[in-house]
N, C-alpha and C positions, 0 to 999 in steps of 0.2 A: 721113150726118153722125153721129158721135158723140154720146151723153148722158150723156160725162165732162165734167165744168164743168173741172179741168185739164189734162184735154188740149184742150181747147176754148182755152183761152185761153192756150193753148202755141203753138196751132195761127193763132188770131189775132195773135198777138204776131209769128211768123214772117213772117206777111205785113206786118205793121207794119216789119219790118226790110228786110225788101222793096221798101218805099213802094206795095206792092198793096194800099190802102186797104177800097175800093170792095170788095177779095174777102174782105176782114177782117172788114167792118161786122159780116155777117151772121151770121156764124159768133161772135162777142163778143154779137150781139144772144140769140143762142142758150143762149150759156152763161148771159146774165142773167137767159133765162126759168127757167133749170133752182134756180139762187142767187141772187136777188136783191140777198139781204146777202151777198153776199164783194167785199171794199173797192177789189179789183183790177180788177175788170171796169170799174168806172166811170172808170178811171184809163185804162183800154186803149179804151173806146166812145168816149172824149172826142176818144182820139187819131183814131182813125179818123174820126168827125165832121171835126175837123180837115183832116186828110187829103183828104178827097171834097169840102175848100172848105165844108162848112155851120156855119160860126163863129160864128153866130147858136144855133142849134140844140146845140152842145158849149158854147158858157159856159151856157147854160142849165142843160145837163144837168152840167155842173161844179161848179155852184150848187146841185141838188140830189144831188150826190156828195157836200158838204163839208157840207150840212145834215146830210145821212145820216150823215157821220161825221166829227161837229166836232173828237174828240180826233185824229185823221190827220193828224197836221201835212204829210206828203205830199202831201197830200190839196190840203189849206190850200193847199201854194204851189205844185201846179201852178194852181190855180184863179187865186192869184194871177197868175202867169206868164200864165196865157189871157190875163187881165185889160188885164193891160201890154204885152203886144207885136201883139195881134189887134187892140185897142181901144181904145190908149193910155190906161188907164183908171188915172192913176198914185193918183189917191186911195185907191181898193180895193187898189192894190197895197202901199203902203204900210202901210195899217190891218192887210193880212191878214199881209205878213211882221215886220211888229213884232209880234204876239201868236207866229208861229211863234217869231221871235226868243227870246221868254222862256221858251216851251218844248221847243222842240228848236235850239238853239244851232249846233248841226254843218251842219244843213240851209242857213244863212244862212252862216256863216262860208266853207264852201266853194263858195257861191255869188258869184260876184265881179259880177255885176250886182247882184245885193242889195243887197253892200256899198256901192257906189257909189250905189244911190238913197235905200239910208238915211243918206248920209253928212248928216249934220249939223255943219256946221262949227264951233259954240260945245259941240260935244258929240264933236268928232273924238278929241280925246287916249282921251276915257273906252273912246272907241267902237276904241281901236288897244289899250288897255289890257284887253280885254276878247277881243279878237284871239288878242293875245301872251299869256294866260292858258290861253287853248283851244289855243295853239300850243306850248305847254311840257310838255304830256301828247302829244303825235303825233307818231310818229315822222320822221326829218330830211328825208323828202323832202313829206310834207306840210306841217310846218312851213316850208319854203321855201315853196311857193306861198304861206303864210298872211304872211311875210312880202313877199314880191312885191307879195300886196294892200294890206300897209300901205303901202307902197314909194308905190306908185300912189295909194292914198286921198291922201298926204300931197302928191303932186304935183300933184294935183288944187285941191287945195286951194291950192295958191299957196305949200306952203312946201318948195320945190325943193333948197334944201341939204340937210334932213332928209331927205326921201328920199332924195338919191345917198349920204348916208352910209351908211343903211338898204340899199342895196340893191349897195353897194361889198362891205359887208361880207358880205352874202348871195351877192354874185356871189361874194367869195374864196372862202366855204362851199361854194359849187357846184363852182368849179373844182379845191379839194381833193379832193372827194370823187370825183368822175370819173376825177381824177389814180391815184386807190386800184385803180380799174378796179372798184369795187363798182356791184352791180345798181340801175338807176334803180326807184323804188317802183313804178310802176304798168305796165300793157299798152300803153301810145299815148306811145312816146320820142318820136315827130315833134310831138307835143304840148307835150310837156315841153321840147324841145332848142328850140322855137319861144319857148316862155315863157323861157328863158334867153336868148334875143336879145332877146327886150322888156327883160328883168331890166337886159340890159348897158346898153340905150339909157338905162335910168333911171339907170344907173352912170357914165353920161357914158364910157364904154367902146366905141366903134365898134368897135374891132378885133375886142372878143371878142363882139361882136354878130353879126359879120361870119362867124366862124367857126363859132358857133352855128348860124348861118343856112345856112352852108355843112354844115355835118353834117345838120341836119332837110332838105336838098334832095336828099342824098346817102341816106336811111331809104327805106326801103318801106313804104308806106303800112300799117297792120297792119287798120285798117277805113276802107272809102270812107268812113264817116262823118266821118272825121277830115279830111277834104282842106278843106274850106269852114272849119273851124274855124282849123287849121294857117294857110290863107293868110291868113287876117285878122290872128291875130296876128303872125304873120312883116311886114305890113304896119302892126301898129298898134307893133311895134316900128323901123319906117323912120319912122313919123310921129312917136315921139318921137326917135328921132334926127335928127329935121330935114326930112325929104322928106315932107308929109304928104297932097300929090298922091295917091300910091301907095293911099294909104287910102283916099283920097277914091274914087281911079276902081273900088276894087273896091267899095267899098260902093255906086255909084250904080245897080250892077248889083242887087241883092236888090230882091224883092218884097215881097209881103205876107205870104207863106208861112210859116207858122209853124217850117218844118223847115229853113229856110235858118238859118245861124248867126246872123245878123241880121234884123230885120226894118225895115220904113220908121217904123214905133212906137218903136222901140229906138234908132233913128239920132235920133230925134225928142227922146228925153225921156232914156237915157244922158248922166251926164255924162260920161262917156269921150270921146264924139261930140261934146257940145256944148264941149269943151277943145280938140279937134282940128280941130272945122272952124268954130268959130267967124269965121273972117273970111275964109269961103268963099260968093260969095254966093249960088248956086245953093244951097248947103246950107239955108241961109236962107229962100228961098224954097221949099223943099222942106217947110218945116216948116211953115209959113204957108198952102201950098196943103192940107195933109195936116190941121192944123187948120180950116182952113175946110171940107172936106167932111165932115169929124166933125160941125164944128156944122151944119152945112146936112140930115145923114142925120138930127138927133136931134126 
């Protein structure tokens, strides 16, 4: 074994992409004897915790990551993250991303779970204003996703015209620029051409959902990562177009697992989830059993 602390945790990182947890741990444990200050290793050991199921044991140690280095707003939300989807622990999650909120801004804004669990409805305009501020400096393909999340905050919220305006206008954005044949911004188009099918569902648009959906089916995948993500939105765009079955039956499948796109925390405390299946009533009782063994473990 190596007593390079970066190739060590080059090396554990590989296995992390892997999902060879178990062959990571040791090798992350290794680099932190060699560095104990370098901010990454605690970031990479949590995951691997994670990983090998000891969720006890990584928020622990995620808790003294973000002691060790309270200015890491990275730091901050994965811990948060552990918080809310291992342990449904939405108050920690809340307290930890609203401080990240005020000092790294970018971290939350393209976090679309964030968005949604800090939505505060007497505080949504400021909180769309504050959006579309950080969205007038980034270039137009990020700027679309940040409006997409207004699109959705707003729908969420119960004021359904604003959004299809919001996202009418976003989708003609989308469709001209495709029309151009210029380059989508990022590496994951099956990502992107999926969130353009949500986009259209919110556009009261099927057809051009339809054909979104039909291009992200027709992509090669460019990372297996992507496939679990992809199909959920490709499904949480049939749910707002009206089928919200479709969602239902792929979310009943996720575990606990922190690396599936969802978790049974997520499905629990997301208002995404509780807009979409609210009058589902297995969902219902999902959340009720999942709460009851929370209080019963504490």
């Amino acid at each position: 074994m190596p007593n390079d602390t970066e190739l060590l945790i080059a090396i554990a990182s590989s296995y992390k992409r892997l999902g060879q947890y178990a062959l990571g741990l040791p090798v992350i444990t290794l680099a932190e004897s060699l560095d104990p200050e370098h901010p990454i290793i605690g970031a990479e050991r949590t995951f691997h915790l994670v990983g090998i199921g000891q969720h006890e044991e990584a928020i622990g140690y995620a808790r003294e990551s973000a002691a060790k280095f309270p200015d890491d707003m990275t730091i901050q939300a994965n811990l948060a993250n552990y918080s809310l989807v291992l342990f449904g622990n939405k108050s920690e999650y809340l307290r930890i991303m609203e401080s990240v909120k005020q000092t790294s801004p970018l971290l939350v804004v393209s976090n679309p779970l964030a968005l949604r669990m800090l939505m505060n409805l007497a505080e949504l305009d400021q909180q769309i204003s504050w959006i579309n501020e950080i969205s007038s400096e980034a270039d137009f393909w990020t700027a679309t996703k940040f409006e997409i999340q207004v699109a959705e905050l707003l729908n969420l919220s119960g004021r359904e015209e604003e959004s299809r305006q919001i996202a009418t206008k976003t989708l003609a954005s989308v469709a001209e620029r495709l029309g151009q044949n210029l380059p989508l911004g990022g590496n994951s188009p099956e990502l992107d051409y999926a969130g353009f099918a949500y986009l259209a569902c919110l556009a009261d648009d099927e057809a051009a959902s339809r054909r979104y959906t039909e291009i992200t089916d027709s992509l090669t995948l460019i990372s297996a990562d992507n496939q679990e993500p992809m199909q959920f939105m490709l499904a949480q765009a049939m749910a707002e177009c009206g089928d919200v079955e479709v969602l239902w039956e792929i979310a009943k499948q996720v575990d606990s697992d922190f690396y599936s796109a969802v978790t049974n925390w997520q499905l629990a405390l997301d208002p995404l989830y509780q807009h979409y299946f609210a009058s589902i009533p297995e969902y219902q009782e999902m959340v009720k059993l999942l709460k009851k063994n929370n209080n019963s473990s504490q």
